[in-house]
N, C-alpha and C positions, 0 to 999 in steps of 0.2 A: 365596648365597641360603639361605633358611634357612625358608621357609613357602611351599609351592607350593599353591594352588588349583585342584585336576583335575576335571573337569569331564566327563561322559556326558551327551552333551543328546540330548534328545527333543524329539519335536516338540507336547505336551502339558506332561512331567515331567520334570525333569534329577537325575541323581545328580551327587553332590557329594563331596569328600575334602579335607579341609586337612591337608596331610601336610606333616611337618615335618622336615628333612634337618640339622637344628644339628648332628647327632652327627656325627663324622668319619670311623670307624673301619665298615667296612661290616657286619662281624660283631657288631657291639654297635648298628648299627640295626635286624641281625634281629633280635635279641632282644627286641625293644619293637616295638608297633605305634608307628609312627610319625606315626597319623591322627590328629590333636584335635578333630575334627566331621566327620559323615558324617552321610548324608541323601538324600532322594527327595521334590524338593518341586514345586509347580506353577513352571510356567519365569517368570510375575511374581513369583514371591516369589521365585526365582535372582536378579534382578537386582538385587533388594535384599541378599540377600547377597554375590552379588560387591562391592558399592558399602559396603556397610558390614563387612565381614570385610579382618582385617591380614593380606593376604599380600603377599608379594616378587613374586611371578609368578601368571601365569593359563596354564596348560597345558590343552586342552581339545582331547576328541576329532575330527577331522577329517572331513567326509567326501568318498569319493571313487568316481573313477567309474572303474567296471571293464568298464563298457559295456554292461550289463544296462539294460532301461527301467526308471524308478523312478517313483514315484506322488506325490500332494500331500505326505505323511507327510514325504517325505524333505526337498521345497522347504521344507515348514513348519520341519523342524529346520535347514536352512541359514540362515533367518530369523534364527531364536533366536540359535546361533551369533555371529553378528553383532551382535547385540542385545548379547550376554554380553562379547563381543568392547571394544564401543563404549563400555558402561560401565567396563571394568579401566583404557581406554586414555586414553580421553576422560575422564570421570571422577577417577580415580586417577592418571594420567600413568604408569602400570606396566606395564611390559611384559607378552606372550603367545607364545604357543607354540602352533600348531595340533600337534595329533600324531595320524598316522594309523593308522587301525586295521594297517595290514601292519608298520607300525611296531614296534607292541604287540606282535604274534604273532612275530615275527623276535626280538626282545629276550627276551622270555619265556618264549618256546617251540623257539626255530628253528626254524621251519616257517611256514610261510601258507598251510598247512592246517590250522592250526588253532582251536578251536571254543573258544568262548567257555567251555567244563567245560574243554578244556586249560590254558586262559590260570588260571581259577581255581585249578587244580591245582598248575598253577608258583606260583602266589603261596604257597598252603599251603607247599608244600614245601619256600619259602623262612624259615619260622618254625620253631620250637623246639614242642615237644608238652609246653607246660605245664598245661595247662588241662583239663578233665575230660569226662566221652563218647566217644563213637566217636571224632571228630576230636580230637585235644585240641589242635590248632591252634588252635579256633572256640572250642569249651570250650564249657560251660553255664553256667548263671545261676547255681549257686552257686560252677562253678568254671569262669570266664571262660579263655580261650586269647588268644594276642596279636589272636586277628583277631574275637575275639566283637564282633556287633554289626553286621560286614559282611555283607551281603546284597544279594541280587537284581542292578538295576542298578551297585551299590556296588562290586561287583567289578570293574566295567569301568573305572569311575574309579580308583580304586586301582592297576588297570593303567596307565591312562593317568599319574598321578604316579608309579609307580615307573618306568617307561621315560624318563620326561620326566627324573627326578633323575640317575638312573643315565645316562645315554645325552646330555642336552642340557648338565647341570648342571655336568657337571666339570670 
């Protein structure tokens, strides 16, 4: 497999990741960000780009029940889900991958306690400090880091494809 599309859905917005795993060698994929689009869009314009983006696979966050009550928010993103699901499958004839959040946290972090700043944290500190500022993971705009550009939701997706590559793909 060589283009995984990861996917954070919401029940409004979805983060998105086309991460790309060609490289072989695991230390020569940290060196590079290995993301070629990333994004936070309304969940109808996701569907357009699941249906019109070349990936190999559709890896997309999962949700699950830990036995808390949950609200519309959550039925609305299991919707989507589906939705995202139906177009890779139906559409595309290409395979998916749910992948669950305790999933991410155990791969990432070893722990299922941990917060979504852990999960970021592991990711950072799987890159090289080329890029400029405080982080130079992130880097700035005149001097980029391998992860400049990721944000907000974007780091959950990114988690969701780096667990997915490393862990479903080999």
């Amino acid at each position: 497999m060589s283009r995984i599309l990861a996917i954070d859905p919401g029940n409004e917005y979805s983060a998105y990741v086309l991460y790309d795993t060609c490289l072989t060698d695991l230390q020569q994929q940290r060196e590079m960000l290995n993301v070629r689009q990333l994004g936070i869009y309304p969940n109808e314009d996701m569907l357009s780009i699941i249906a019109t983006t070349h990936n190999d696979h559709l890896a997309i966050e999962m949700i699950a029940c830990y036995g808390m009550p949950v609200g519309k928010t959550v039925f609305d993103t299991c919707v989507w889900i589906g939705r995202f699901i139906q177009v890779q499958s139906d559409d595309n004839k290409k395979p998916f991958t749910r992948v669950y959040r305790k999933e991410t946290k155990m791969h990432l972090c070893n722990s299922m306690r941990a917060k979504d700043g852990n999960i970021r944290q592991a990711i950072i500190d799987r890159y090289p400090a080329t890029g400029g500022g405080k982080m130079p993971q992130i880097g700035t705009k005149s001097q980029p880091g391998p992860l400049y550009g990721v944000s907000k939701d974007v780091w959950a997706a990114l988690a969701v494809a780096i667990t997915f590559s490393e862990t479903y793909n080999e």
